[in-house]
N, C-alpha and C positions, 0 to 999 in steps of 0.2 A: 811170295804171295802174288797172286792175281790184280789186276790195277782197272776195275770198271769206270771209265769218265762218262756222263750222260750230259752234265748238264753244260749247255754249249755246243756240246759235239758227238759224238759216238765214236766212242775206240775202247780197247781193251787189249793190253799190254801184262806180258811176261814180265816176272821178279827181274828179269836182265832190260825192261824197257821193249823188248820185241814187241811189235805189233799183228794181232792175231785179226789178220783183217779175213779173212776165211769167213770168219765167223761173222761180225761184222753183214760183211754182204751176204748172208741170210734173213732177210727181214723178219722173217715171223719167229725164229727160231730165237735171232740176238733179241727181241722184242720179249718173247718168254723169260729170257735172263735176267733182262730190265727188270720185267715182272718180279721176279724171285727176289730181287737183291732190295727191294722196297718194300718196307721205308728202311729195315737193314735185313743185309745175308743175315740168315738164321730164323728168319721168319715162317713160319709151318705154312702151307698153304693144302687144302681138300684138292685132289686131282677132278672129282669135279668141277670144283670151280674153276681151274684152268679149261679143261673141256666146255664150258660154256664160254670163258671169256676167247678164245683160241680159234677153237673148231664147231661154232654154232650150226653150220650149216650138214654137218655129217651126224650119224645116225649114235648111238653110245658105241657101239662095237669100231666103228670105225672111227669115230674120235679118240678112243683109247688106244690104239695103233698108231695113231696120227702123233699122240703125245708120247707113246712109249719111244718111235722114232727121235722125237725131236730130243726125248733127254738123253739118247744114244749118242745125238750127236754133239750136246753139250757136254756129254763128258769125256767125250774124244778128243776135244779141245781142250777142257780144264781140266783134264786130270780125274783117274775114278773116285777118286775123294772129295770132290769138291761138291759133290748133290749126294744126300742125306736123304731116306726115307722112314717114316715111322708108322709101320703097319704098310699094308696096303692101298692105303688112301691119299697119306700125305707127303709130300715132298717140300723139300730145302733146300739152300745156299751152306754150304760151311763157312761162316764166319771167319773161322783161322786161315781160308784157302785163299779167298777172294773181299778186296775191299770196295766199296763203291763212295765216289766222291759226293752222290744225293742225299748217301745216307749220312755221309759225316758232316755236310750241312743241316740236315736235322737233326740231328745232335749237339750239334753245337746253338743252334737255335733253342733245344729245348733247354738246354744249360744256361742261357742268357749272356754266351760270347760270342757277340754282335761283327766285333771285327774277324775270328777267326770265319764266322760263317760265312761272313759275305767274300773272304778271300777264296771261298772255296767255290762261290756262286759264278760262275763264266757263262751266264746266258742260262735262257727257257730250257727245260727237259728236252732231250733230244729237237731241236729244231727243222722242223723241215720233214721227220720222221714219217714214215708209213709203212705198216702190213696188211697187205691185202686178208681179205676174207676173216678178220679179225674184228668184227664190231664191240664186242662187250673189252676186248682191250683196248681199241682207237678212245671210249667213253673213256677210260681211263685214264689213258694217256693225257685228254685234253683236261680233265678235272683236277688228274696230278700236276700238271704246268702249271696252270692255276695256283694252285695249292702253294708249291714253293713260290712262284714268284710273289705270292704275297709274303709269305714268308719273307723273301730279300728285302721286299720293299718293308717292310715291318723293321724288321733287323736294320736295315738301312737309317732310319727314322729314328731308332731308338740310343744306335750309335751317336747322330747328329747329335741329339740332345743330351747324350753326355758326355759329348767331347764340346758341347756348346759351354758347359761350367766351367770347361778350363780355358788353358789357355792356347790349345791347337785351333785356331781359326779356323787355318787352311784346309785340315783332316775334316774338320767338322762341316765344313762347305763342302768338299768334295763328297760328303754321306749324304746331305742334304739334294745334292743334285742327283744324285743316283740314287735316291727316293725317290723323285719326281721323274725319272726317266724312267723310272719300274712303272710308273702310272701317273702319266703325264695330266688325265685331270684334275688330279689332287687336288682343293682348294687348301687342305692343311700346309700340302708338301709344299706350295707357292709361298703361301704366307711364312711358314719357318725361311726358305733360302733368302726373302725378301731380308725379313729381318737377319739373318746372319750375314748379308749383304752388307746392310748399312751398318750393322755393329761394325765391320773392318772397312767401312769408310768407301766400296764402290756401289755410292747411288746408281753412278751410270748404267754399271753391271745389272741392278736391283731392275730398273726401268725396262733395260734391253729383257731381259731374263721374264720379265711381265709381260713387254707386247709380243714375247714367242708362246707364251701359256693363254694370252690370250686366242693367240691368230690358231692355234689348238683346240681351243674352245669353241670360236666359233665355227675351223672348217668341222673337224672332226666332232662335235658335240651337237652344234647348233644354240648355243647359249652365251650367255656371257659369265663373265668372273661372278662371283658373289658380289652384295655389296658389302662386306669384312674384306675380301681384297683389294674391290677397285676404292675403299677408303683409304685402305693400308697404303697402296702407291700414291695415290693423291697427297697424303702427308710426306712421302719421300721427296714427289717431285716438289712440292713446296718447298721444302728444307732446301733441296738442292739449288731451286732456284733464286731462292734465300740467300746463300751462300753461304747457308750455319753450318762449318765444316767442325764447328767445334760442338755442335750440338748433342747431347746425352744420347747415345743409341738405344735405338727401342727397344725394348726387352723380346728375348729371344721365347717368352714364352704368350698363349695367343692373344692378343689384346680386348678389349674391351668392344660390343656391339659399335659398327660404324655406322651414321647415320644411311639411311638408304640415297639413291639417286632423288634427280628434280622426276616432280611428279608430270604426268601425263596433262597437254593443256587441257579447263576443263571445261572451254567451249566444246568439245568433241562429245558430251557427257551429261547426262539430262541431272537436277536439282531437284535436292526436297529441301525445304525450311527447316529449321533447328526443333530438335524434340522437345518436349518439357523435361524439367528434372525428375518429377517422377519413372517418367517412361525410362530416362537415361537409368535411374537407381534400378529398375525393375532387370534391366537390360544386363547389369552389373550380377544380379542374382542370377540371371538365365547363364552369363556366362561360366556358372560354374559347373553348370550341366551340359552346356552348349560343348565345352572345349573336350570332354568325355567323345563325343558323340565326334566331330572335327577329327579327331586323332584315330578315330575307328575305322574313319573312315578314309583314313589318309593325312595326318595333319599340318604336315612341315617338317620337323627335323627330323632325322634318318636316327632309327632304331638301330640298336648292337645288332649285326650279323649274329646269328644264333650258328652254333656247332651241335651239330647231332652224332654221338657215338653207336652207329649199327651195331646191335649184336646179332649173333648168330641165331635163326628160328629154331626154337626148340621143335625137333618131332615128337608128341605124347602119344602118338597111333602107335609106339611098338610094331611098328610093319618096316623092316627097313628096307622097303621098296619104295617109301614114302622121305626117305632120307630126300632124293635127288627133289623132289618135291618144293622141300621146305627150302632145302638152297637155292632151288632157281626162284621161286616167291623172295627169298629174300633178294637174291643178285637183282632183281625187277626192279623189285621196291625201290632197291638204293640208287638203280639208274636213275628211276622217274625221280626221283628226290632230289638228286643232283641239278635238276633242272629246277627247281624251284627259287625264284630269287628270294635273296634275303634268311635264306635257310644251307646251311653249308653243310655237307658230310663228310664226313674225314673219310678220304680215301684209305685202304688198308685196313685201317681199324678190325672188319672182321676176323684177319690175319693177325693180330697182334691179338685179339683174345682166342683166338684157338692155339697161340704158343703158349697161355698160359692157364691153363685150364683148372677153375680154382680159384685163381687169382680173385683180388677184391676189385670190383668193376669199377668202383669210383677211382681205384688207382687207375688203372687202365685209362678212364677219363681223364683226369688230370694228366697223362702222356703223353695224349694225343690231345690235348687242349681243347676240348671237346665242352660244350652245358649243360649238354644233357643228354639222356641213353634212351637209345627205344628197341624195348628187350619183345620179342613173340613169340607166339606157342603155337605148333601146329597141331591140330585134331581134328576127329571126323564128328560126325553128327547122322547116323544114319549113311543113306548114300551122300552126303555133301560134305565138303571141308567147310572148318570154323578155322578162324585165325584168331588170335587174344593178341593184341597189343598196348603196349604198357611204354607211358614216356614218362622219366624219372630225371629228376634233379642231381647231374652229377655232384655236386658237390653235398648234396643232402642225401639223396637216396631215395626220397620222398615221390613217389606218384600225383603227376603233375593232372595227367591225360590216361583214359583206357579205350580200349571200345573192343568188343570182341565182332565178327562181321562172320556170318556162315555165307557159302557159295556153292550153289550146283556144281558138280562135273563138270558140267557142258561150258558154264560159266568163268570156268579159272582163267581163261586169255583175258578177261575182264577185273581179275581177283586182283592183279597189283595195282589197278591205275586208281580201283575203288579204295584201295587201303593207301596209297599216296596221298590221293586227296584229304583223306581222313587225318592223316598223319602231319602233316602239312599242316591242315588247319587248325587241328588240337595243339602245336608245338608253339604258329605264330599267333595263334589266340591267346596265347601266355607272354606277350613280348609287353615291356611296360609303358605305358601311354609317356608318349611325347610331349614336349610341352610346347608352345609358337615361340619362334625363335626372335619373336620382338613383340614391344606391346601392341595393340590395335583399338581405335578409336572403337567407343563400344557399339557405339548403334553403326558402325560399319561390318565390327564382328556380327550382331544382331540381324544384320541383312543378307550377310553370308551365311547364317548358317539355315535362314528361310528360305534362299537361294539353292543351296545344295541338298535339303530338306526338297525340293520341287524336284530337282535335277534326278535324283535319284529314288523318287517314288513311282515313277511310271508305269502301268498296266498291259501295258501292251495297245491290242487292238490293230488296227487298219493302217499304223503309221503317221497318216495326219490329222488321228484323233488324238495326240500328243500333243498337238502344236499349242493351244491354251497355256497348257502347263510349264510347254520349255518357254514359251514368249515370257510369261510371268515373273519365271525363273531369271531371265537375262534382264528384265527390269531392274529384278530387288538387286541384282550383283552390279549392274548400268551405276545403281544410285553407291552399294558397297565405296566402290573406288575411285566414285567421286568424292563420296565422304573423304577415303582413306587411300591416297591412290598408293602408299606403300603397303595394302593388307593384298598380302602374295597370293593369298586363301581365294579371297575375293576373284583375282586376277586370272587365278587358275581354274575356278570356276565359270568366267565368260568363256575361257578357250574347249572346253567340254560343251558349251551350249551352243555357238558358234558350231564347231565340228558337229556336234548332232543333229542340227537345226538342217546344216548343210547334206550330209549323207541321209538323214530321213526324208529328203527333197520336199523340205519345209521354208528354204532359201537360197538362192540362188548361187551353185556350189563354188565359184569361183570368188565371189566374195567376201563368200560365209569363211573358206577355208582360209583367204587372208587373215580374215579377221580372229581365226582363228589362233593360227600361226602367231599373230602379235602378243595374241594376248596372251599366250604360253610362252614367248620367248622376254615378255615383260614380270609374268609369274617368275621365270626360272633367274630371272637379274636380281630380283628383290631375294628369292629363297632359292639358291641351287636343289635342293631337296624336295621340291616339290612334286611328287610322283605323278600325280595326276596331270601336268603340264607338260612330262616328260612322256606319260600317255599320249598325247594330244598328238603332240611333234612326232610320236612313233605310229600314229594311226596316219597321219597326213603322209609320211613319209611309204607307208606300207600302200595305201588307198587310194591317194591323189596321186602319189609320183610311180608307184606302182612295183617298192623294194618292200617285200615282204622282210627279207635278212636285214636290212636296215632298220625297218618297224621294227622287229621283234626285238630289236639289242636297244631301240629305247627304251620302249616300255616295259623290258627289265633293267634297266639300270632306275626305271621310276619305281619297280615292285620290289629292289633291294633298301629305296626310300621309306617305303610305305608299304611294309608287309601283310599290314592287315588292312589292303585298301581292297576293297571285293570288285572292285570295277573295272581295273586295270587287267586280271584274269580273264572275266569275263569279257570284254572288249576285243581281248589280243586274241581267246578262243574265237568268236565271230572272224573275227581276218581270218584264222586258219580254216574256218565253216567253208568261206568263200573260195579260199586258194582250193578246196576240194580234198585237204588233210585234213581226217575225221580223226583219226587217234589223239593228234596234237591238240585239234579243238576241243576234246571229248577232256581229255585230261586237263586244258586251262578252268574249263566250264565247272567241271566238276571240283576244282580248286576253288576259285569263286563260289561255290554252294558249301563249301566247308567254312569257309571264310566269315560268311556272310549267309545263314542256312534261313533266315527270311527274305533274303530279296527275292521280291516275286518273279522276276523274267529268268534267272538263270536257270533253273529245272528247267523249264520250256525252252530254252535255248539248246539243254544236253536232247532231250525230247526231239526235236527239230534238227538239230543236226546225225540225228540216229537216222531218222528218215528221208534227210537227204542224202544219207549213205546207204540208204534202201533198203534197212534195219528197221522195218517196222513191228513187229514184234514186241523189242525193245522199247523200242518209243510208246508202244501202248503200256508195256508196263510202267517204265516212267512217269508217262501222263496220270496213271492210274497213282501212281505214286504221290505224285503233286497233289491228288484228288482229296487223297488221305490226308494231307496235313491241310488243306485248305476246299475244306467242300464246296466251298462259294465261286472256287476259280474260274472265273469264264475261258483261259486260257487253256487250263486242264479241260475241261469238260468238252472243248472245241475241238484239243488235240487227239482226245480218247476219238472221237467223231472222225474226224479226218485220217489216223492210223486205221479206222477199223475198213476205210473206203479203200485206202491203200492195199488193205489184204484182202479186197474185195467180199467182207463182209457187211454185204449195201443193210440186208435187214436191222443186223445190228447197231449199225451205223446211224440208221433211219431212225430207230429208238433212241439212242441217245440226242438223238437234234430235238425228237419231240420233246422231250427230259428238259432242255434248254428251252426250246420255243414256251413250256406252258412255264417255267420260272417267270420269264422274261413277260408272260403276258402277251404272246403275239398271239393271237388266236388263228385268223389268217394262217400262219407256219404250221400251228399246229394239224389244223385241218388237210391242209396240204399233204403235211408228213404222214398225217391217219389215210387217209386217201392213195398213198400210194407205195408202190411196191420197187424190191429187186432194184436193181442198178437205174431203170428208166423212172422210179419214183424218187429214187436222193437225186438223180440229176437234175429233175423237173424241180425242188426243193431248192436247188443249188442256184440252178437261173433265177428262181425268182430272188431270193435272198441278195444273188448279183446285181439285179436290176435295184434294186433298195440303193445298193452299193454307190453304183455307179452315179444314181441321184442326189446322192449325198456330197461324191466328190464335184460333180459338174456344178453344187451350191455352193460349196467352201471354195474351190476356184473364181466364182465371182467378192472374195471377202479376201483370198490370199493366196499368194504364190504357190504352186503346188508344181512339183517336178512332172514333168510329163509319164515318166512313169508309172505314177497312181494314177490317171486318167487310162493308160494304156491295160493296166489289172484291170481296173472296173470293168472296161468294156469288155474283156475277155471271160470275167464273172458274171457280166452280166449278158453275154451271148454274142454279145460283136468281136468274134475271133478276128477279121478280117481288117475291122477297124482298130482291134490292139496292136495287130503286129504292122501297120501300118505307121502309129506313134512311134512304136518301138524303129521303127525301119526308118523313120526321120532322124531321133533322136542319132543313132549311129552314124549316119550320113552328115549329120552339122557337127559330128566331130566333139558328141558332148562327153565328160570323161563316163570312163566303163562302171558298166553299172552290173559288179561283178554278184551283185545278189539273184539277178537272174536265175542263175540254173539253181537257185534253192527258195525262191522267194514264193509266201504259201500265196494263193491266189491264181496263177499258172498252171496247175493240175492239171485243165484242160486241153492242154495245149504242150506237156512236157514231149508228149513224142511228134509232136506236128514239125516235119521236114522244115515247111518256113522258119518255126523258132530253133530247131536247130543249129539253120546256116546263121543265123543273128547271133546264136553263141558260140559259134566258130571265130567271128568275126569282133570279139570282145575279148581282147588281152588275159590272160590268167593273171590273177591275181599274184605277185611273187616277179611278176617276168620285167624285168627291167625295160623301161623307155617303154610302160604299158601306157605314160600320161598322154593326150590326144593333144 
């Protein structure tokens, strides 16, 4: 028999031990093999879907050549027996021919023998790995390393603890640290080695083994321990320096809430007087409503990871020209999904129900450890495809979520990101409310939740017609943790108004962003879990320091926290607005609107970044779309106006401004707008509207801080082209950070193709590009 090793290394070894390294140094080809033999040889796989995952880039005629080759020469290698086909579509591993050491880790994992799997675990799925011109297999390479290494690290953890009942100390430390090496942030994995530490009596060990998890946390995380760990060591080091060697070892299982750190001094911190008892009792009622609402929107402790079992898209067209259709709709789906934090897709899975065709799917779930199944139907509708999808309770069977979504022809490049987002949100809209992972003083909770009630009701508009709202907001949260300076909620809420305050150039960004930074990094001490803090640090790090790939890995490790938090999507989508990746942003935004399908700014955001990608079209139907669920939207009603100028439909355009001027009561606008015509009457409309503009900001600048670049729009709206890019032409020159909204921020129109603002955004770091910060 055949001998496949992946994990650790790449080889592949003859019944005599010979090494077929031939084979081997073919990238793409041993990478197909990989492919085949997971999650075990004998796995059916559609030879489409190798053609997609393989040879995306060639036409079907020549990807099927391209695949017929490479199984020529996989079996020239293994033997003609060793790849199985069934019909014309599918191909196989022969199980009797060839063994694979991933797959006998998954099995033994799924049998719940912890030590044989981990002896067989020698490092991540091929390390180091690559085949060129293979995208849909690189996604899965990186998802399946993933994959297993949680696996090890699970299996790792679960050995520890039941080699902790007995009496192998040593075995069960060594499981314990190679937990924590699988994923060295672990707050669990510290705190078990901590206490399996001091059960065999080396505090010292306990201590050193803590300031290496910590100096981990902060280089590599940016945080600190929990407060359950940094209690947990505080009682060791006491003991130790006790000299209680005779002391009861702490129980090896998790102990009891540790008190938080010393609070923040609260001279730094403005005072209200103590409430009445009524208001407190009132406050105690609210909170039972309030922590509903907290948890929706993010609330502290980290939700179960959800497993999603893909099935296969049924095709109901009877056209099987439409087969390849529904596979590649599917194969879409499950990439975009895999992206989603806090939502896991069992890699293979498709593969492991088309071996068993028939089979009962809830088994199938329970194999691949999966919660729930999301089954599809593909059909037409006329000239358009309809998709049906249905998410079901693997263990019940029950339909949790449906939604059936029709889509033009012309539309289907659009069909998977639309039914991701769908999907996504219908699965973690079902995840069960969290609870605060400590009590909270109540009129502190009471101020946080008026606080983040401000924070995230915002309307839009002009940028520093906000400022009211978010100032208000940083008040009620000021007084939050003064009350309460361990309510994390609170804490993590100033670090969201701070950064907003700051990028909305509502404060003074260097600051604001400190200020920001503390109070997320004071959030994440009290509660590792707090998503929205772990947002903050990933926006600063993305914005201010100018590492997109650094942003984006916090604020999903904050969206695996807090899966139904709608802001962390939508925030991370804007970073990608700016970096000028419209798919990625298109895809987080429209996560966030599934998430969260009344927050008013996110439609306008997917609206707005369509049209920075010069998709306007799209954007007017979107706006139009917004319109539909919210007639009153000023933001719709503006967008629809501004798309239609963009496709240089001035009349149209012209009419819907008057539409808003006579709501609005401007008479003036209106007349304006009645009075004039074609491109030179919305323009004449547009200056004057500017000049309003610009007078409004040149007042609120005598009352408060405003970034120079709302001075620099105004005047550009309001006719002084010469005088905007002259702020703007300061601003660059004092080295103030990039103000990477530029080449999409609305107010600029004027001025998109004018030479001057061009060389100004040549001269502003891309958003993503390391050492962007000035």
């Amino acid at each position: 028999m055949l001998k496949l090793e992946v994990l650790g290394r790449a080889r592949l070894t003859e019944s005599g031990g010979k090494d077929i390294d031939e084979l081997v140094r073919q990238p793409k080809r041993f990478a197909l093999l990989v492919y085949l033999a997971l999650p075990e040889p004998g796995t059916w796989y559609r030879r489409d879907t190798l053609l997609a995952n393989f040879w995306p880039e060639l036409d079907a005629a020549r990807a099927r050549t391209a695949l017929r080759n490479a199984l020529y020469v996989l079996r020239s290698h293994l033997g003609d027996s060793s790849l199985r086909s069934r019909g014309n579509e599918e191909v196989s591993l022969d199980p009797a021919e060839i063994s694979c050491d991933a797959a006998q880790f998954i099995e033994h994992c799924g049998a719940g023998h912890w030590a044989e799997a981990l002896a067989r675990y020698d490092g991540d799925l091929l390390p180091g790995f690559f085949a060129a011109d293979a995208g849909g297999f690189e996604s899965w390479l990186e998802s399946e390393r993933a994959r297993l290494r949680e696996l090890a690290r699970s299996a790792a953890e679960k050995e520890a603890d039941h080699l902790a009942t007995g009496s192998d100390a040593s075995e069960a430390l060594r499981s314990a640290r190679r937990a924590l090496e699988l994923n060295p942030a672990s707050e669990a994995g510290i705190r078990r080695l901590l206490r399996l530490l001091d059960r065999a009596g080396d505090r010292a060990g306990a201590v050193a083994s803590f300031e290496a998890f910590q100096k981990h946390m902060l280089d590599e995380v940016g945080a600190l321990p929990s407060p359950e760990s940094l209690g947990l060591i505080d009682l060791i080091r006491k003991r130790t320096q006790a000299g209680d060697a005779g002391a009861e070892p702490l129980a090896t299982s998790p102990a009891e809430p540790i008190a938080p750190p010393a609070s923040a001094p609260a001279s730094t911190l403005s005072r209200r007087g103590p409430r009445s008892a009524a208001l407190v009792a009132a406050t105690l009622v609210l909170l039972g409503v309030g922590t509903a609402m907290l948890v929706r929107r993010g609330g502290g402790a980290a939700s179960t990871r959800l497993t999603l079992l893909v099935l296969p898209m049924e095709n109901l067209t009877h056209n099987a020209g439409d087969d390849y259709l529904a596979d590649g709709l599917a194969e879409d789906l499950v990439r975009r999904l895999e992206q989603v934090p806090g939502l896991r897709v069992t890699p293979g899975t498709r593969a492991v129900w088309l071996s068993a065709p028939g089979a009962d799917r809830r088994a199938v779930a329970r194999r691949v450890g999966a919660t729930q199944m999301l089954a599809s139907k593909l059909g037409r509708q006329g000239d358009s495809i309809s998709v049906r999808a249905e998410v079901r309770g693997a263990s019940t069977g029950r339909v949790e979520w449906s939604t059936t979504m029709v889509f033009a022809a012309s539309a289907l490049p659009d069909a998977a990101s639309r039914l991701s987002a769908a999907v996504a949100g219908g699965v973690l809209g079902h995840t069960p409310p969290a609870v605060p992972s400590r009590p909270v003083n109540a009129e502190s909770y009471r101020l946080t939740i008026d606080g983040w009630h401000s924070i995230l009701g915002g309307a839009g508009g002009e940028g520093f017609e906000d400022g009211p709202r978010m100032l208000d907001a940083r008040a009620r949260l000021v007084e939050a943790v003064n009350i309460d300076p361990s309510n994390a909620r609170a804490w993590s809420g100033l670090a969201s108004i701070w950064s907003s305050l700051s990028n909305t150039g509502l404060f003074p960004p260097n600051d604001g962003f400190a200020n920001a930074e503390q109070a997320a990094r004071r959030a994440l001490a009290l509660d590792s879990t707090q998503g929205s803090a772990w947002g903050t640090l990933g926006f600063l790090r993305a914005y201010r320091d100018g590492d997109l790939p650094a942003g984006d890995s916090l604020f999903r490790r904050g969206m695996v926290f807090e899966p139904t938090n709608a802001e962390l999507p939508k925030v991370l989508g804007a970073l990608y607005r700016f970096a000028g990746q419209w798919d990625q942003a298109i895809d987080l935004i429209r996560l966030a609107e599934r998430l969260d399908p009344l927050m008013p700014p996110a439609i306008g955001r997917e609206a707005n970044t369509l049209l920075c990608a010069g998709r306007a079209e799209e954007a007017l139907r979107v706006y139009r779309q917004q319109l539909a669920m919210d007639p009153a939207s000023r933001e719709g009603r503006r967008g629809v106006v501004q798309s239609l100028a963009r496709l240089g439909q001035w009349d149209s355009a012209t009419a819907g401004w008057r539409m808003i001027a006579a709501r609005q009561r401007d008479t003036a606008m209106v007349r304006l707008l009645r009075d004039g015509s074609g491109k030179a009457g919305y323009e004449a409309a547009r200056l004057a509207e500017g000049r309003q503009i610009l007078a409004r900001v040149r007042d609120r600048r005598k009352e408060q801080w405003l970034a120079p670049f709302h001075l620099a729009r105004a005047m550009v709206q309001g006719g002084d082209v010469d005088g905007g890019l002259r702020v703007l032409e300061q601003e660059v020159q004092a080295g103030v950070r990039p103000r990477y909204q530029l080449a999409c921020m609305p107010g600029f129109d004027a001025i998109r193709a004018d030479p001057r603002f061009l060389a100004l955004l040549e001269r502003v770091p891309p958003l993503g590009q390391r050492g962007a910060r000035p």
